[in-house]
N, C-alpha and C positions, 0 to 999 in steps of 0.2 A: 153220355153223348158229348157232354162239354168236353171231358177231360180227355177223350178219346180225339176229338177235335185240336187239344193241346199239345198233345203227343205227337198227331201226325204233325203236326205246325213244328213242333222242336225238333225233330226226327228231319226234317227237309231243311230248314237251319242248319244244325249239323252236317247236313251232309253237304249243304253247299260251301259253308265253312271250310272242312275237310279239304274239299274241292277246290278252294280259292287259295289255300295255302301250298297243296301239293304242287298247281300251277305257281305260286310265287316262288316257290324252293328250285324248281325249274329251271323257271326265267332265272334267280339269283346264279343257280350252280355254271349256265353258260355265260352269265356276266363276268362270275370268277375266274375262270377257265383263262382266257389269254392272261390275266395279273398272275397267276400261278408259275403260267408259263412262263413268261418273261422274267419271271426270279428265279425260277429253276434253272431257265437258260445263264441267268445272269452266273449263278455258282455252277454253271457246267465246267468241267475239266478238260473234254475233250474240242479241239477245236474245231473252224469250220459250220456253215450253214445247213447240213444236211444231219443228219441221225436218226435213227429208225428206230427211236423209243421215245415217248414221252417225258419221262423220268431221266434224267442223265445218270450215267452209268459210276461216277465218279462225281464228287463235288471238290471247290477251290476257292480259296476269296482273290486268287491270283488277278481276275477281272477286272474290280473294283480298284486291285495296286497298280494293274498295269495301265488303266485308265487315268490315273494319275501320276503316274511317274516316266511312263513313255511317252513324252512331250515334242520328241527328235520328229514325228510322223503328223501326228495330231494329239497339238495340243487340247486338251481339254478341260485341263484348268482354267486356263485363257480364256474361253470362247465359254465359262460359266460365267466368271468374272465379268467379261463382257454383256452377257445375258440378263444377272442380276443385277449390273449397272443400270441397265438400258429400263428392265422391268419396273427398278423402284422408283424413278425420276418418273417412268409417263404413267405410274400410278398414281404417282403423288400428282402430277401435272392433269392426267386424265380426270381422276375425280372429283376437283376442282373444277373442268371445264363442267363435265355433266351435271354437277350439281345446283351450279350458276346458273347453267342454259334451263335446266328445269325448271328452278323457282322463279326463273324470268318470265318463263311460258305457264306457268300455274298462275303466279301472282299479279302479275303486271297485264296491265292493256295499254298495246301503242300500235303506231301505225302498221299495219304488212305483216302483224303476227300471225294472222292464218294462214297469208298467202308462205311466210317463211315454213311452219309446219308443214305446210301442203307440198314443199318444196325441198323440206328435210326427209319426207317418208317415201317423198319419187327418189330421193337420189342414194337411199340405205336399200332402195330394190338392187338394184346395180353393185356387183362386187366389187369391193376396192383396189383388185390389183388389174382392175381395166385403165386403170390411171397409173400405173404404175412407169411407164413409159417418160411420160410427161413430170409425175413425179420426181423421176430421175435425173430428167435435164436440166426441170428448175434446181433441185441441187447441185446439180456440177455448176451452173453458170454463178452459183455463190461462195464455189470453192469446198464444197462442204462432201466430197465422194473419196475424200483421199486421207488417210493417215489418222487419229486420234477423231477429226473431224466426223467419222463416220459414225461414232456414237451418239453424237450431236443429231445427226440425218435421223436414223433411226426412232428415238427419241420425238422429233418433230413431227416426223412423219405418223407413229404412233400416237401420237396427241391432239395433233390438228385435227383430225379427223373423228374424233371421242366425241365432240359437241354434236356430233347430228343425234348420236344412240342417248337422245333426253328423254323418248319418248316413255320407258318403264319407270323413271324416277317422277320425270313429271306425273305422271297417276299417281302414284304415293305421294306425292304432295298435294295433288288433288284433295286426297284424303282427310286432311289434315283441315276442320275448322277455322275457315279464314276470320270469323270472330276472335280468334287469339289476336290474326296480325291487327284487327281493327283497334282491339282492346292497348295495344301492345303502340299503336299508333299515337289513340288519345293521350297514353303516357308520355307521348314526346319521345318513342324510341323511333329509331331510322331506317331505313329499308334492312342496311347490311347490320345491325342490333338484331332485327328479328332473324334474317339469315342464320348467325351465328350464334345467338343464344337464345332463341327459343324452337325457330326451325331446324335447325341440325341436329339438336337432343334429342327431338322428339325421328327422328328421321333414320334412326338405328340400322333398321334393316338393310334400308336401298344404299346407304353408305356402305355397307357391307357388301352386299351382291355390285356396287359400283366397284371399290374396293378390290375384289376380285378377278372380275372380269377383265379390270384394266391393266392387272397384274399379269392375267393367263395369257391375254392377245400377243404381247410381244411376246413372251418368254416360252410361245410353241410358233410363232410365225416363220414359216421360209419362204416364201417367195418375195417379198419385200427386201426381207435379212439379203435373201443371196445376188438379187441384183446388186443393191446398193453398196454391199461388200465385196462382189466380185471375186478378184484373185487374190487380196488384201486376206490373207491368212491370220495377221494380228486381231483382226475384227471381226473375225468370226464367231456364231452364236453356236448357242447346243443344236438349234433343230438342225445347221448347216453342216454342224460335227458328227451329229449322228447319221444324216444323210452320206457323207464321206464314209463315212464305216463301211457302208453298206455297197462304196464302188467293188470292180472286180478286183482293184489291184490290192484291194487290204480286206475283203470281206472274211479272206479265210481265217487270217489271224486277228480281225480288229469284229466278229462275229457276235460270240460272248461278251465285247468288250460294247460294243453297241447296246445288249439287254441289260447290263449293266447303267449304262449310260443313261435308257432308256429310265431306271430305278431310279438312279442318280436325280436327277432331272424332276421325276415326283414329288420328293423330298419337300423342297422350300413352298408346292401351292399344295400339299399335304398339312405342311408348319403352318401356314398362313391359315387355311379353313380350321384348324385345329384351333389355334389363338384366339380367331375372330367368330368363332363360333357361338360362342360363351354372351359377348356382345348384339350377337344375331336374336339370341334365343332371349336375352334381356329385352331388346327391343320391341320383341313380339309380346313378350308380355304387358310390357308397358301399357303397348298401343291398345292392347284387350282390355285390360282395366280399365284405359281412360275411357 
């Protein structure tokens, strides 16, 4: 009776097993399906938005050349260049705000800290390009919408606005044992001592997922990008490049060159999760053992 017990029990395991995997194989193979596509399209041959196969009928890397050597139309070396400028400064500048703002809100008690909280999470309800208007005027009246300057905008604009999203990091710092900082205090170390070497080592993860995120915001942003650059074609970014592709007057030839662009454009937060991965999966374990 027992073992008869154990069998039906394993026998309903298995099969819900079975079951939970042929649903994840599923879900995975439609998740694949447009990445397929747009690299198929990317080595398509034939041009033009339409084709009534799947599979392209011929393949080319002619895409990928003509994406970077036909600069006469849309440039798009430029508008990476531009992009990767823009991305690394307000990464660098982004996760520096968030990090600040978090351990300020974890560790510290001062006046209006809840009321600011209570005031960070009403105003992250509200999408950021409702201000984009306003935005744009406080930078024209500082000269800042015209010519090399626009990188600058951009940049500012992606940064100022990082300190409200404290609130994932602040938790993870939560986390963290404030008997270190107490300990770490008696010794005579200082606020920004424990900051930067004891709370940041141990802080792996959320540096990482800050890291990223601050990285990904500008370097897929258009709506931002395309006010504040405007007709200004030296300053344009990839999302605002790849949107151009896609007008009537270039889509039939600049089609392929878009899915390409589209590939192109993966590459560097591809590189990034790849590198910082390694540091991610470190940090978790850290925090497990300790």
């Amino acid at each position: 009776m027992e073992k008869e017990k154990h069998v039906k029990l394993h026998g309903r395991r298995l099969f819900v097993n079975v079951l939970v995997h042929i649903l994840l194989a599923v879900m995975a193979f439609i998740w694949v399906i447009p990445i397929v596509w747009i690299v198929l399209t990317s080595l398509r041959a034939e041009k033009g938005s339409y084709v009534s196969t799947f599979f392209p009928k011929s393949y080319t890397l002619d895409n990928y050349i003509q994406l970077f050597t036909n600069t006469n139309i849309l440039n798009f070396p430029k508008m990476f260049t531009n992009t990767l400028i823009i991305a690394i400064f307000t990464c660098i500048i982004s996760t520096f705000f968030v990090l600040s703002v978090s351990y300020c809100m974890s560790r510290l008690r001062f006046k209006f800290r809840k009321p600011y909280m209570n005031l960070a999470m009403i105003l992250t309800l509200f999408p950021g390009f409702m201000s984009m208007m306003a935005v744009y005027y406080i930078l024209k009246v500082f000269n800042l919408t015209e010519g090399n300057m626009i990188r600058v905008s951009l940049i500012l604009v992606y940064s100022a606005c990082s300190g409200l999203g404290f609130y994932i990091a602040k938790g993870f710092f939560d986390t963290i044992p404030k008997s270190i900082d107490e300990a770490a205090l008696i010794d005579g170390a200082s606020r920004w001592q424990i900051f930067t070497k004891i709370t940041i080592p141990l802080s792996k993860p959320i540096i990482i997922y800050t890291v990223l995120t601050s990285f990904i915001g500008p370097w897929v942003d258009f709506i931002f990008a395309k006010v504040i650059c405007r007709a200004n074609a030296d300053q344009y970014t990839v999302a605002i490049g790849l949107w151009n592709m896609l007008q009537k007057e270039y889509i039939h030839n600049w089609y392929t060159c878009f899915a390409a662009g589209a590939v192109v454009v993966s590459v560097p937060i591809a590189i990034l999760f790849v590198f910082m991965q390694r540091y991610y999966v470190e940090g978790m374990a850290g925090a497990v053992k300790g």
